[in-house]
C-alpha positions as CSV (number, residue, x, y, z in Angstrom):
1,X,40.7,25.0,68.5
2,X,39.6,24.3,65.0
3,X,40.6,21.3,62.6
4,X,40.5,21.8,58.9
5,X,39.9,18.8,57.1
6,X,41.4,18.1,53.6
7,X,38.3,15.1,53.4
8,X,35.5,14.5,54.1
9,X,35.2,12.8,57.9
10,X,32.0,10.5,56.4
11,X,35.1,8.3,54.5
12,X,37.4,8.0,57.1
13,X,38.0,4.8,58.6
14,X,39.4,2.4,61.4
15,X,41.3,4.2,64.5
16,X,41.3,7.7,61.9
17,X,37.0,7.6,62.1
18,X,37.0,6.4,65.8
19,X,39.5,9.7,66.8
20,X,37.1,11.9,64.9
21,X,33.7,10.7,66.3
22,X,35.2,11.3,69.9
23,X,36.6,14.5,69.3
24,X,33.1,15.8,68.0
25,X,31.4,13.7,70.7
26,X,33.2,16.1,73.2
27,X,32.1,18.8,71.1
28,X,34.6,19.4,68.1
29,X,33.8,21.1,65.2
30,X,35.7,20.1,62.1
31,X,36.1,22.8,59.3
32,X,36.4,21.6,55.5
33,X,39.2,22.7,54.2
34,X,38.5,26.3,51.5
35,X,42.3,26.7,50.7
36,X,43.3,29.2,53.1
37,X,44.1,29.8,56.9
38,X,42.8,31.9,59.5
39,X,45.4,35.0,59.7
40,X,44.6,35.2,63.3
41,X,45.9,31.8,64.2
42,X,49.0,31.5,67.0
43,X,49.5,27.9,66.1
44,X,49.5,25.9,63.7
45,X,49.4,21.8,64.2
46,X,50.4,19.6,61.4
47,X,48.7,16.1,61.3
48,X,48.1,15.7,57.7
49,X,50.1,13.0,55.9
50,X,52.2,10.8,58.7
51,X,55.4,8.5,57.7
52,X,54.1,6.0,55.2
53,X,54.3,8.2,52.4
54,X,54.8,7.0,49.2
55,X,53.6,9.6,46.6
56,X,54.7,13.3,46.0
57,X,52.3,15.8,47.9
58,X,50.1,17.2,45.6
59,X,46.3,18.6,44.7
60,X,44.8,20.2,47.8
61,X,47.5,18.6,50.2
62,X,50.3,20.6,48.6
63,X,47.9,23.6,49.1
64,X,47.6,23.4,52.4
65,X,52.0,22.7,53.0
66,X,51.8,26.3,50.8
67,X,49.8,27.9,53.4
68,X,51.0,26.4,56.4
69,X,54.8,27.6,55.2
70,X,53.3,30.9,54.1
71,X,51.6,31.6,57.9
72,X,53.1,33.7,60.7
73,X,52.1,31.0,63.7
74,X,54.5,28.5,64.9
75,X,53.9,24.8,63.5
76,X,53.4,22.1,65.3
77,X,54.1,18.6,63.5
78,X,52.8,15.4,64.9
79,X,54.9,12.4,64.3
80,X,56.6,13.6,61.0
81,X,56.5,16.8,58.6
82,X,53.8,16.2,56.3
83,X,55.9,15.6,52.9
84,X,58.9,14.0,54.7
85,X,59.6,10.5,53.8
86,X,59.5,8.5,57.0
87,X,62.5,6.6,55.5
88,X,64.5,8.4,53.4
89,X,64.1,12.0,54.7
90,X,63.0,12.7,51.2
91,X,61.1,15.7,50.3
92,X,58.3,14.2,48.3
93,X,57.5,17.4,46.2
94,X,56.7,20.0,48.9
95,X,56.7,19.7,53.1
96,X,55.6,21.6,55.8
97,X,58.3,23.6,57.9
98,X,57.6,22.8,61.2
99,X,59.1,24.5,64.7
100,X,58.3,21.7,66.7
101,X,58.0,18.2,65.7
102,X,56.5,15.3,68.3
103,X,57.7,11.9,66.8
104,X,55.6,9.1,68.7
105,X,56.1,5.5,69.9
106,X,59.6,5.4,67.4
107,X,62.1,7.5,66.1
108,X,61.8,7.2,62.3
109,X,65.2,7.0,60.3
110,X,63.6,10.1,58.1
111,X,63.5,12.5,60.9
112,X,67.4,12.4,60.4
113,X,68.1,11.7,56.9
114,X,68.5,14.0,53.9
115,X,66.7,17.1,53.9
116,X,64.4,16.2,56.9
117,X,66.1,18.4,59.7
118,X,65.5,21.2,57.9
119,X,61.6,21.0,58.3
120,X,61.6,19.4,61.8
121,X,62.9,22.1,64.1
122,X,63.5,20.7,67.3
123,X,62.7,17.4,67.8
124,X,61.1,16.2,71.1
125,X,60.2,12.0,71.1
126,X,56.8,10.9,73.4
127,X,56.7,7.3,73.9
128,X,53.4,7.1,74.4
129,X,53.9,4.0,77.3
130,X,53.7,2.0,74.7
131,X,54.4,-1.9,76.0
132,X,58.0,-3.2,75.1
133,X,56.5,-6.1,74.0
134,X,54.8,-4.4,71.5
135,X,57.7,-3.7,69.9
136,X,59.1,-7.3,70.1
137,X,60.5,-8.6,66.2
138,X,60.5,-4.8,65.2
139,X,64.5,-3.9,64.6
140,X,66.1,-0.6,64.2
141,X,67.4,0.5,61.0
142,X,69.9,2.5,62.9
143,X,71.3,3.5,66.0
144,X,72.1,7.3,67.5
145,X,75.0,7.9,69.2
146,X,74.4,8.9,72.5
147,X,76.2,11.1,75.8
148,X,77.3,8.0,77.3
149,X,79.3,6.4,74.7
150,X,81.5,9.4,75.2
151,X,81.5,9.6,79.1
152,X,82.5,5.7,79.1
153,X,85.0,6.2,76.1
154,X,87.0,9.1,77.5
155,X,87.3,8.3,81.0
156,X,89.9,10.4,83.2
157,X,93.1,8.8,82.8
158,X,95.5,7.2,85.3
159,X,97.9,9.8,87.3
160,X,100.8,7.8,86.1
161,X,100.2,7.9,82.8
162,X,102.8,8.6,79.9
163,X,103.0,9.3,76.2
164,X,103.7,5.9,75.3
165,X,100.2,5.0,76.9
166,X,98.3,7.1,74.4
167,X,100.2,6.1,71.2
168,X,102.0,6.9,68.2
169,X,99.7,8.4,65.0
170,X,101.8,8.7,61.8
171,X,100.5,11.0,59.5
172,X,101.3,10.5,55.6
173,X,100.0,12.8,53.3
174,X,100.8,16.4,52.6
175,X,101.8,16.3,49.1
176,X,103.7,19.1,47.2
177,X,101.5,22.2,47.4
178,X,99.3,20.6,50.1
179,X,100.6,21.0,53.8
180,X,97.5,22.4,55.5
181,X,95.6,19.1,55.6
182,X,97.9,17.1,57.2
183,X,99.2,19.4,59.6
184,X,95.3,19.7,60.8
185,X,95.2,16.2,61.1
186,X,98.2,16.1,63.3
187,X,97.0,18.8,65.4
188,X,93.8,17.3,66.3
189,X,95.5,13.6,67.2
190,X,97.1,16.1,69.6
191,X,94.2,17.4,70.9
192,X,92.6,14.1,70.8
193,X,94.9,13.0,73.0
194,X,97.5,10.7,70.9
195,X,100.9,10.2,72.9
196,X,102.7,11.2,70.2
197,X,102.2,12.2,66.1
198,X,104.5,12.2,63.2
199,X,103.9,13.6,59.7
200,X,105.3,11.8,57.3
201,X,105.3,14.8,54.0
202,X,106.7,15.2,50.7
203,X,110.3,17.0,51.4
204,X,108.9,20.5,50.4
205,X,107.2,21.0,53.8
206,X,108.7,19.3,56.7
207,X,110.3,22.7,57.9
208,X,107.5,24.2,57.9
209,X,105.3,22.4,59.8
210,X,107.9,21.4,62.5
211,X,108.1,25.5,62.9
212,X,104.0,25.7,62.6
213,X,103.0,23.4,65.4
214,X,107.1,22.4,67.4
215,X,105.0,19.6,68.9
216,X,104.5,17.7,65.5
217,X,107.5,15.7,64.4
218,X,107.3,16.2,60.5
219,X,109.7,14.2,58.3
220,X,110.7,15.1,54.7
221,X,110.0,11.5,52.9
222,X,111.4,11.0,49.6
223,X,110.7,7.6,49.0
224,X,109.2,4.5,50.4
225,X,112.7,3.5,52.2
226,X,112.1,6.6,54.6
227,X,108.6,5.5,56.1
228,X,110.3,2.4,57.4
229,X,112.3,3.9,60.1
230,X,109.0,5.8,61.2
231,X,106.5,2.9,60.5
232,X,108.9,0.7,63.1
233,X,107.6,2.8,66.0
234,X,103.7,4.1,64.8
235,X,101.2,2.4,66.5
236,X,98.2,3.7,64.0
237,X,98.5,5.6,60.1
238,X,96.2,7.8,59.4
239,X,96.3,8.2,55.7
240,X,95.6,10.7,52.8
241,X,95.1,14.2,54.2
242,X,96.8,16.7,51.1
243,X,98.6,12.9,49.2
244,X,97.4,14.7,46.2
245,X,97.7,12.2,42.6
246,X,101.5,12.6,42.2
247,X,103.8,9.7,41.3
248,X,104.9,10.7,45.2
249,X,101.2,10.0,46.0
250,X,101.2,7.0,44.4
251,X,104.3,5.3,46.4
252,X,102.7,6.3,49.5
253,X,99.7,4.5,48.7
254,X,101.7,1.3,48.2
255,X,103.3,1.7,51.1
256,X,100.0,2.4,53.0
257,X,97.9,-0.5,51.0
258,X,100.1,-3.2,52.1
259,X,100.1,-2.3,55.9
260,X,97.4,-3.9,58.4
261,X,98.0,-1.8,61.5
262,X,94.9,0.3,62.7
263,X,94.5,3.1,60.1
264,X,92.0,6.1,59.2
265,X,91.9,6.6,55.5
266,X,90.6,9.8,54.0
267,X,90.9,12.3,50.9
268,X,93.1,10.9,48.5
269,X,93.7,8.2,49.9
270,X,90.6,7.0,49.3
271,X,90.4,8.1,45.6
272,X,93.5,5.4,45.3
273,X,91.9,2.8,47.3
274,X,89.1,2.8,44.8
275,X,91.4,2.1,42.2
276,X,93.2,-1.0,44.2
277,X,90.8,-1.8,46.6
278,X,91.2,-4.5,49.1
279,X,89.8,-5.0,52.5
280,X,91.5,-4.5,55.9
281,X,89.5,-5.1,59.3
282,X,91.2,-2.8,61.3
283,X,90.9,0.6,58.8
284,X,88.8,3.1,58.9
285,X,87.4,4.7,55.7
286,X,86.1,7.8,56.2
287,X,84.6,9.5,53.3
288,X,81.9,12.2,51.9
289,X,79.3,11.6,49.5
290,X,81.5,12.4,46.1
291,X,84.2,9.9,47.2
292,X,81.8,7.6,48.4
293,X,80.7,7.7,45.0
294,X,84.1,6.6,43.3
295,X,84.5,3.9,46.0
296,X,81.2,2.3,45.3
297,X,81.8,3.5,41.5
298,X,78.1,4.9,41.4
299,X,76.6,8.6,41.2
300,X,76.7,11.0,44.0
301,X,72.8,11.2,44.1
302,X,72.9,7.5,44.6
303,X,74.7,7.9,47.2
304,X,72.3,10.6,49.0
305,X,69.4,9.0,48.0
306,X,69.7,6.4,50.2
307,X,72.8,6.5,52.6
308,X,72.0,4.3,55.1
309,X,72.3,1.6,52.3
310,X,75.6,3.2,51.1
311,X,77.2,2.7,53.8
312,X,76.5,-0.7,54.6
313,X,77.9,-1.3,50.5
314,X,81.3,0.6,51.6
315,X,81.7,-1.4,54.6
316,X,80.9,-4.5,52.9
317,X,83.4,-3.6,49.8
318,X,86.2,-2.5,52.0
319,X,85.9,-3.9,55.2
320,X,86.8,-2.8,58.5
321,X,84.7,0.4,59.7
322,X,83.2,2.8,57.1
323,X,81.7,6.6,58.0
324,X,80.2,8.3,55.8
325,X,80.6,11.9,56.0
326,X,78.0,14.6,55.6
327,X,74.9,15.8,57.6
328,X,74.0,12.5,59.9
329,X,77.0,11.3,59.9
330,X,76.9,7.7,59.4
331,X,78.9,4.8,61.0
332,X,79.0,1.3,59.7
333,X,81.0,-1.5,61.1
334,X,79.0,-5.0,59.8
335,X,78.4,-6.1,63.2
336,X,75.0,-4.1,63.7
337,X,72.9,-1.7,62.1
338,X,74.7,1.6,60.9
339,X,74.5,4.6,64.0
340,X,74.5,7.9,63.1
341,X,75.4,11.4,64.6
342,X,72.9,14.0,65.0
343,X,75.1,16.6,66.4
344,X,77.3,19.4,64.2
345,X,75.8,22.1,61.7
346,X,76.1,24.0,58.5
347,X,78.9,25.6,59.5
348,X,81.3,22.3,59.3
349,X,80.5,22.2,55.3
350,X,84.0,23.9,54.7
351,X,87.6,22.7,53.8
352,X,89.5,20.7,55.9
353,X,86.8,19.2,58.5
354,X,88.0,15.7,57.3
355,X,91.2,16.1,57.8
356,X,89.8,17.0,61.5
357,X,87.8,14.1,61.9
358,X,90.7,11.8,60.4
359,X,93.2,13.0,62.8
360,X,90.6,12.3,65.8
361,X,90.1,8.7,64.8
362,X,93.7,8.1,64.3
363,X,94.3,9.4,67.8
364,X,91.5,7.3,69.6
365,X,92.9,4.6,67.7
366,X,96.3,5.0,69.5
367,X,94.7,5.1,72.7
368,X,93.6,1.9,72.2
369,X,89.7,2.0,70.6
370,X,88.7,-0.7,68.7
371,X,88.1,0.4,65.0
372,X,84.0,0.6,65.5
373,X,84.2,2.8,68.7
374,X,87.3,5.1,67.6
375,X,84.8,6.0,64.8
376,X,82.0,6.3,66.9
377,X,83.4,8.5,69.3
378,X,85.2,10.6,66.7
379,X,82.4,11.1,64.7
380,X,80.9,12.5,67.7
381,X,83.3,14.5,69.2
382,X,84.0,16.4,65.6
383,X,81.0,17.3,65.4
384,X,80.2,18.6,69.3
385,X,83.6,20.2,68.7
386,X,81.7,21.8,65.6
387,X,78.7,22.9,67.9
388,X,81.0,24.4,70.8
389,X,83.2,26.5,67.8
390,X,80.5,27.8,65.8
391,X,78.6,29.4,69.1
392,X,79.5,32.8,67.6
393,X,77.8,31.7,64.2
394,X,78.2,29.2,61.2
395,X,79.2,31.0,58.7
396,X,83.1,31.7,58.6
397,X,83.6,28.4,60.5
398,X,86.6,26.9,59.5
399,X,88.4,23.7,60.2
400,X,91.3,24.9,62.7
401,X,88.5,26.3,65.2
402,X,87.2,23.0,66.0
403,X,91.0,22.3,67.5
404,X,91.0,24.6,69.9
405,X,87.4,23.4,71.0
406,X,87.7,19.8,71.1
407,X,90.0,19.7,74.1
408,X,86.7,20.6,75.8
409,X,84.7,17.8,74.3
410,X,87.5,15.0,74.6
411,X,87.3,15.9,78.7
412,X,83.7,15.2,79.3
C-alpha cells in the first residue's frame, strides 16, 4: 500500500495528524506527491478533498483528479468523490470518477444530486457504529424513498373487491394533433390499478383511442358543458398530458382550475397554471426542470442549481404536493423535508415518461392515497418500472415500455 500526499504531513493537524502518525507508527510510508501515478497500481483509493468543499479543485489537486481519471485501476472513494459538492452534487471544476464510493456515518444530499451519480459508481453506506445520540439536533435535508413504502402502499387487495373500489381517473388533455400523451396516461392508471379511466379529448381523437386501447373510455369534448356529465362520476383528474395552448386548451384549464378534487397536473397544464396560479391541497404538480422554471418564473439553471430548494418554492407557491421531475426525482409535500428517488436511468430521458408518471399518480390517487404518498409511491414505481424495461439497454427506451413493466412493480 502506498499513500501519496498532495502536503506535506509536518502541517497537518487535529484527527488528520493523529491518523497519519499512527499509520507510520505501524510502519507506513507516505509518498509526496510528483504528479503522476504508478502504472502498476490495481486500486486506486480516493481520500483527497471530503464534503465540505467550497472552492473549485485546482493547482496540484486538479492534477491528481487528471491522473486518477486517466488510470486503468478501479477507484475507490472514501466518503465522497473528491470535487463533488457534499451539498449540491456540484462538480466544483474537475472530480474524480470513482467505481466504488464508501459514504460514512451520513448519507450526504450530494451523493444524489446533480451530476454526482455519475462519479460515484455504486454506492455502499458504513455507519461506522456511530452513537445515535451523536447525531441528536442534526436533521436531514431529505429523505429516500425506500422498499417498504411500496410493500405497505400496494398491499394485495381484498378477494371481493370491484372496480368501483379502485376509482375513477378522468383524463383531460389530448389536444388537436396530440393524442399520444394522454392515451399513455390512461394506460398506465390502468396498469396502476385505477377502477376505471376516461379520456376526456378534443373531438378529433376519441375514435381513435377507444379503438387503440377498448378499455379506455375516450370522449370527444367540445366544450366545457361536456366534462360535466363525466366530472359527476370521476373520483380524481389528472390534467394536461397533449392540452397543447389552443383556445380548446384554454377552456379546459378553467374548467380544471376551478375544481378541488384530487388531481395530477402535468405538461401543459402546468404552463397555464403558471399564468393563473392558485393553490389547491389536494393536487399534485408534477413538473421537469424547464416548467419548473416558468412556475417559479426563474431560469432553468436556477432550478438545477439547487433543486432541493426549488421544490420546497413550488410547493410553497402552489400548494398541495409538488415533484420535481428529473434525475433524483424529488417529492415535496410541506409537512417534512423533500424525499427523493434514487431509482430509474438515462434511459427515461425520452418523450412521454410524464405522461407515465401522471397517469400513475392519478391512479393511486383513485385508490385512495393521500396526495403525499400517491406521489411517493408513483414516483417510485415509474422509475423501478424504468429499471425493469430498460434491462435490454437505455437507449431506445421509450415511454410505452414502462406499461407493460409496471404491472410487475405495482404487485410487489
Amino acid at each position: 500500500v502506498s499513500v501519496l500526499s498532495l502536503v506535506d504531513p509536518s502541517r497537518l493537524t487535529g484527527d488528520a495528524a493523529t491518523a497519519c502518525q499512527d499509520f507510520q507508527a505501524e510502519g507506513g510510508t507516505i509518498v509526496p506527491w510528483t504528479g503522476q501515478l504508478d502504472d502498476d497500481a490495481e486500486l486506486l483509493i480516493d481520500g483527497i478533498l471530503g464534503s465540505g468543499l467550497e472552492r473549485e479543485v485546482g493547482n496540484s489537486f486538479a492534477e491528481a483528479v487528471t491522473a486518477i481519471n486517466a488510470h486503468t485501476a478501479k477507484v475507490l472513494a472514501l466518503d465522497i468523490p473528491t470535487g463533488i459538492h457534499g451539498d449540491s452534487g456540484k462538480v466544483m471544476g474537475c472530480a474524480v470518477k470513482a467505481d466504488l464510493t464508501v459514504a460514512f456515518v451520513g448519507l450526504k444530499s450530494g451523493l444524489f444530486l446533480d451530476g454526482a451519480p455519475d462519479f460515484c459508481g455504486e454506492l455502499v453506506y458504513v455507519g461506522l457504529q456511530i452513537p445515535e445520540e451523536c447525531r441528536s439536533g442534526l436533521a436531514p435535508v431529505m429523505r429516500r424513498i425506500d422498499d417498504q413504502l411500496l410493500h405497505d402502499a400496494l398491499s394485495p387487495r381484498p378477494r371481493a373487491a370491484h372496480k368501483g373500489d379502485f376509482g375513477h381517473v378522468l383524463v383531460i388533455g389530448g389536444g388537436e394533433g396530440m393524442p399520444g400523451a394522454a392515451r399513455l396516461c390512461g394506460e398506465a392508471a390502468l396498469r396502476a390499478g385505477a377502477g376505471r379511466v376516461s379520456i376526456a379529448t378534443h373531438p378529433a381523437h376519441a375514435a381513435m383511442l377507444t379503438t387503440a386501447r377498448p378499455e379506455l373510455m375516450a370522449h370527444a369534448i367540445k366544450s366545457p358543458a361536456d366534462l360535466e356529465p363525466l366530472l359527476a362520476k370521476t373520483d380524481v383528474i389528472a390534467f394536461g398530458p397533449g392540452l397543447g395552448r389552443s383556445a380548446w386548451a384554454r377552456s379546459m384549464f378553467e374548467v380544471a382550475v376551478a375544481d378541488s378534487r384530487p388531481a395530477v397536473w402535468d405538461a401543459d397544464g402546468l404552463n397555464w397554471l403558471a399564468e393563473y396560479p392558485n393553490q389547491v391541497e389536494a393536487r399534485v404538480i408534477t413538473p421537469h426542470p424547464g416548467e419548473a422554471a416558468v412556475l417559479l418564473g426563474v431560469a432553468s439553471a436556477e432550478i438545477q442549481a439547487d433543486r432541493i430548494a426549488a421544490v420546497e418554492a413550488l410547493q410553497q407557491r402552489y400548494g398541495g404536493v409538488a415533484v420535481l421531475k428529473g434525475a433524483g426525482s424529488l417529492v415535496a409535500s410541506g409537512a417534512d423535508v423533500p424525499s427523493i428517488c434514487t431509482s430509474g436511468n438515462p434511459g427515461m430521458a425520452s418523450a412521454g415518461m410524464g405522461d407515465v408518471l401522471t397517469g400513475i399518480i392519478g391512479a393511486l390517487l383513485a385508490q385512495g392515497l393521500a396526495a403525499e404518498r400517491a406521489a411517493l409511491v408513483g414516483v417510485e414505481s415509474h422509475a423501478r418500472a424504468g429499471d425493469r424495461a430498460a434491462r435490454g439497454g437505455e437507449r431506445g427506451l421509450i415511454a410505452s415500455d414502462l406499461i407493460s413493466a409496471l404491472r410487475d412493480v405495482m404487485n410487489p
